[in-house]
N, C-alpha and C positions, 0 to 999 in steps of 0.2 A: 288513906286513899284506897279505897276497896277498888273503885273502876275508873278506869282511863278517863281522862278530859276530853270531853269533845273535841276541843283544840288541837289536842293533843291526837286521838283519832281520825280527825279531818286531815293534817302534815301527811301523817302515816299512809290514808289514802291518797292522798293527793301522789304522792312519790312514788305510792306502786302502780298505779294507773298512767303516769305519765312514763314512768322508766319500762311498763311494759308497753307499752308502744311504743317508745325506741329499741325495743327488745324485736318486733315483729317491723318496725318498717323504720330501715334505712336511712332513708331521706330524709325523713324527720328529723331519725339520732343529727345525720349531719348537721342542718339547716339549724338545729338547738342546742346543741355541743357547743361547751367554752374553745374555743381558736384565736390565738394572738391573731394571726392576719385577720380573720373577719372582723374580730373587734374594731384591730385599726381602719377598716374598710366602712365602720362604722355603726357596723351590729352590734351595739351594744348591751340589745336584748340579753345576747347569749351570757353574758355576767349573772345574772337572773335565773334565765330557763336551763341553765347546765347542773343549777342547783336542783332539778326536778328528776335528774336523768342518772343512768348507773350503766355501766359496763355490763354486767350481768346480775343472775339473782344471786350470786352471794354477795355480793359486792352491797345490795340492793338490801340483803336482809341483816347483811351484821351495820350498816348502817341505821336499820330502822329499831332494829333489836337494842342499840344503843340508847336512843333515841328515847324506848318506851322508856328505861329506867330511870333518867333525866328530865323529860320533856316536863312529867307531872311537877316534880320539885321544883322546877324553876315558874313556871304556871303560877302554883299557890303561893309563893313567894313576893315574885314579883306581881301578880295580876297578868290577862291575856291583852294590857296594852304593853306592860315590860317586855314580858314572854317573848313578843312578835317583835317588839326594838331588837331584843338578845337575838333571836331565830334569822331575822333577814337581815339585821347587820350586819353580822358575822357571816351570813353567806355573801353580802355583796363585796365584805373586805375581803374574804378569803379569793373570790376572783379577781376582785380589783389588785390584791397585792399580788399573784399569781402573772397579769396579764405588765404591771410593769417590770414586775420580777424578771420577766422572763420575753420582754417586750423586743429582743433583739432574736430571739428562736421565733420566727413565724409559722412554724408546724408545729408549737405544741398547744396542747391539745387540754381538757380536762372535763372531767365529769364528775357528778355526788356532791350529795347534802353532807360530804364531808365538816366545810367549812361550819353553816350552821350549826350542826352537830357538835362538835368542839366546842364550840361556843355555848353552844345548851349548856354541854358536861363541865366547861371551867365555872362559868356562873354557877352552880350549882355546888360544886367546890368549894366557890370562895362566898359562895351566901349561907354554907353546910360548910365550917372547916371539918369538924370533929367528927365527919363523915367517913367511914374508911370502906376501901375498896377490896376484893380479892382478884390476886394475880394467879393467871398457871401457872403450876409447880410450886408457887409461895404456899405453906399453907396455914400462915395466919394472914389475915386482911391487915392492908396498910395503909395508915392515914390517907386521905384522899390527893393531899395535896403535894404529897411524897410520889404519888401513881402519877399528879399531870405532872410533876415538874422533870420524872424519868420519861416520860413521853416527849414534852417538850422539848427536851434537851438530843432523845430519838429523831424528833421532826426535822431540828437543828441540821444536826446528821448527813439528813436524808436529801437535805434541801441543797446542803455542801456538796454529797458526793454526786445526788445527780442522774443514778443508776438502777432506777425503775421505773415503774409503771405510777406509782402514788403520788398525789395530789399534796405532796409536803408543805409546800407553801399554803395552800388554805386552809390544811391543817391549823399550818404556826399562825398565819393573820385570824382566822378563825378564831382559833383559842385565847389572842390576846384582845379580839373585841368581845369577845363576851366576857371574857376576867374586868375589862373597864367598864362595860355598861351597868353591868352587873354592879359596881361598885359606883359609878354615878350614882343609877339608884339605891341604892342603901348603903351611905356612906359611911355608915356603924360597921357594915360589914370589918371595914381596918383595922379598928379598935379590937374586933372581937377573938384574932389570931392573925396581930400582924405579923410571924411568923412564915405562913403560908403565904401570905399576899405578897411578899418579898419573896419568898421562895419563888411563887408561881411567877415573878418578872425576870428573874437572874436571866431566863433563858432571849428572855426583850433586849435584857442588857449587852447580851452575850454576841448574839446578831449583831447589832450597831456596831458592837467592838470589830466585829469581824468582816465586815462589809468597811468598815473604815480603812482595814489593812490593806482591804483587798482595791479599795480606792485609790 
């Protein structure tokens, strides 16, 4: 892959052109921003166009920054009718799990191609096991699926304690629809390190278990 996919350059535009105009006018950010109460009220657009939108430019660029290195691999993979199941799937589950998640807080709130995003990078993962990643401070790369399943288990975390500003929830739905589409469509993928594919759900597992206690 010497140059980016169209497809793949078109997202990338689309999301800085949108998120800089919520960057410069307000109204917009509101009126397009993910919100439990307006959802409930019946906007259900904002599940959609909150995936367009970013807090700021960093927020904006380590999202897209991610994005370039994935978006291609899962593209030539899957083709740009997979691609776009994996890309907007995972961003509508990541709102959609986000707004029942969280459907009893009507002020909260969310923004970014988070969820897509995840989604790209696990499909990618688990249609690429033997793919390895580098972490800061590690300084050999580590198998890929070893990177989401400490992320995931991070998201996990972040979703329990509750005490930031990040989008954890469409993180974690994010990352478990693209692990599944990705594996609808190529259902070899299991065979080929069912090691990772089990690794990369413990954290599926993990959730339910813990959402059960807490039921």
């Amino acid at each position: 892959m010497n140059s980016i996919h169209p497809l793949s350059l078109l997202i990338i535009i689309s999301n800085v052109l949108i998120s800089y105009k919520g960057f410069k006018d307000g109204r917009f950010f509101e009126r397009y921003k993910f919100n439990v109460a307006a959802v409930e009220k019946g906007q259900w657009e904002r599940i959609f166009t909150a995936g367009f939108l970013h807090v700021d430019y960093s927020h904006l660029l380590f999202n897209m920054f991610t994005f370039y290195f994935f978006g291609d691999i899962v593209i030539y993979r899957l083709g740009v009718l997979g691609f776009l199941a994996v890309y907007f799937i995972s961003l509508l589950a990541g709102n959609l799990f986000s707004f029942i998640y969280y459907r009893k807080n009507s002020f909260y709130n969310a923004v970014g191609a988070s969820g897509a995003i995840t989604g790209t990078l696990y499909a990618a993962i688990v249609l690429y096991p033997e793919m390895r990643l580098g972490i800061m401070f590690i300084p050999i790369p580590l198998p890929a699926y070893l990177v989401g399943l400490g992320y995931m288990l991070y998201t996990l975390y972040g979703i329990k304690r509750a005490n930031d500003n990040i989008g954890h929830a469409a993180h974690f739905a994010g990352a478990i629809a693209g692990l599944v589409i990705a594996i609808f469509l190529v259902p070899i993928s299991i065979f080929k390190d069912p090691i990772a594919v089990i690794a990369l759900l413990i954290p599926l597992v993990l959730f339910v278990l813990m959402e059960r206690k807490r039921i």
